[in-house]
C-alpha positions as CSV (number, residue, x, y, z in Angstrom):
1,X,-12.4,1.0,-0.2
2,X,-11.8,-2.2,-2.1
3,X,-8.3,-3.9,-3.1
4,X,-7.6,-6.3,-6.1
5,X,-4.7,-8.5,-5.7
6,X,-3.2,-10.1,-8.6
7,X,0.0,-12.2,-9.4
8,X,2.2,-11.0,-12.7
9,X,5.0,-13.4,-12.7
10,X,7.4,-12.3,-9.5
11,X,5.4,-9.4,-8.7
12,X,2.4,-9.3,-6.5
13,X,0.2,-6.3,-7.5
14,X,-2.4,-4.6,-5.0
15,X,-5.0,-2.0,-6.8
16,X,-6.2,0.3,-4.2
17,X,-9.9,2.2,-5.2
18,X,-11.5,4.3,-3.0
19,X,-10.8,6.1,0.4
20,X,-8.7,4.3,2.8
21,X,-9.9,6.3,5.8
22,X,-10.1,5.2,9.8
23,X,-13.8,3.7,8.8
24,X,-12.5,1.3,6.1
25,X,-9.2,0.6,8.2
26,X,-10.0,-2.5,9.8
27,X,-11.4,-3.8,6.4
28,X,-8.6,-3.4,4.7
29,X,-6.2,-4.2,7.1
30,X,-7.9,-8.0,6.6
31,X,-8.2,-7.8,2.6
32,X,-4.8,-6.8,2.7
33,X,-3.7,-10.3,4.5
34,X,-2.8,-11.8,0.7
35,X,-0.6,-8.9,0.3
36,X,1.2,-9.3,3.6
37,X,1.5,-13.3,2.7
38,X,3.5,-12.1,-0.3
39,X,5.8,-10.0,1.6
40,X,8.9,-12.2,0.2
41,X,8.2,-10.7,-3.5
42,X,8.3,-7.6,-5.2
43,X,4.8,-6.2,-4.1
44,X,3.3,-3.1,-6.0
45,X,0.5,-0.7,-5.0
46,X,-1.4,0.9,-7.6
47,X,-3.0,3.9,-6.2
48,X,-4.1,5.3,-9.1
49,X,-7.9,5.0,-7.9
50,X,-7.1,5.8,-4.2
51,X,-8.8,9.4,-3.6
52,X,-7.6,9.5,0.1
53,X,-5.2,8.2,3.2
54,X,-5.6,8.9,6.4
55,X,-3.2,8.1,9.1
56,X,-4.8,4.6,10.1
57,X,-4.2,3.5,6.3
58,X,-0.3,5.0,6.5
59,X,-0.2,2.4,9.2
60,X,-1.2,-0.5,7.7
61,X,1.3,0.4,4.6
62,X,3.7,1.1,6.9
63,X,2.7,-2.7,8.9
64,X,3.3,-4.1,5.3
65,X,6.2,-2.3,4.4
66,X,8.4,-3.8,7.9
67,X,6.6,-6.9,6.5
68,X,8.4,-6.7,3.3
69,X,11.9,-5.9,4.4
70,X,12.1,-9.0,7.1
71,X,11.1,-11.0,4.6
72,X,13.9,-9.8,1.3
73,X,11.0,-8.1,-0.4
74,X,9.8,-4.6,-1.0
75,X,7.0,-2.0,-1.9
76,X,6.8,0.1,-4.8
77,X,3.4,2.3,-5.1
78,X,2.6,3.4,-8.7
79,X,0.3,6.1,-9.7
80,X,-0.2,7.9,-6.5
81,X,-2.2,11.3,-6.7
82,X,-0.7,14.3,-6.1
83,X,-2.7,14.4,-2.9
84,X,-2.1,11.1,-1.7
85,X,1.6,12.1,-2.3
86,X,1.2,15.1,-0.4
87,X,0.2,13.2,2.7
88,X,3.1,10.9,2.7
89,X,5.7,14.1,1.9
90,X,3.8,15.6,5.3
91,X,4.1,12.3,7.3
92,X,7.5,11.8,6.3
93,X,6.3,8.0,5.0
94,X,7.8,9.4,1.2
95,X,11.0,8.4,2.1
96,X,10.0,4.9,3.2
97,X,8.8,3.6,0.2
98,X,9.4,3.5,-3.6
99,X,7.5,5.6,-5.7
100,X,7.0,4.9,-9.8
């Protein structure tokens, strides 16, 4: 699991490849440290190269999301799998975020 964080004017942009399962969970949740450092700006997760979440990653997300919304900011998460969808429909986490 790797994430690239980039800057594009007001928006901070996280691209999410791989698997961001229980094993890669405690990785992420420090590469993702940028992301929650941003949390006053518009931050957008491209998970158009994520193949899987499991519940540890939700949480994290979910970490960054409370993050976001103390701070005046929020999360949108772009091109999401169908199955990745799927697990936040099941978790109920679909209605927490935005989805593009």
């Amino acid at each position: 699991m790797t994430i690239t964080i980039t800057k594009q004017g007001d928006k901070t942009i996280g691209i999410l490849d791989g698997r961001l399962d229980t094993a890669a969970s405690a990785q992420f949740a420090i590469d993702m440290q940028p992301l929650m450092d941003a949390a006053s700006t518009h931050i957008v997760l491209d998970c158009t190269k994520l193949q899987f979440i499991a519940s540890s990653g939700l949480r994290l997300l979910l970490s960054l999301r409370k993050e976001t919304i103390a701070k005046g900011g929020d999360v949108t998460i772009v091109g999401a799998t169908p199955e990745v969808k799927q697990v936040f429909t099941i978790t109920g986490f679909m209605s927490l975020f935005i989805f593009a």
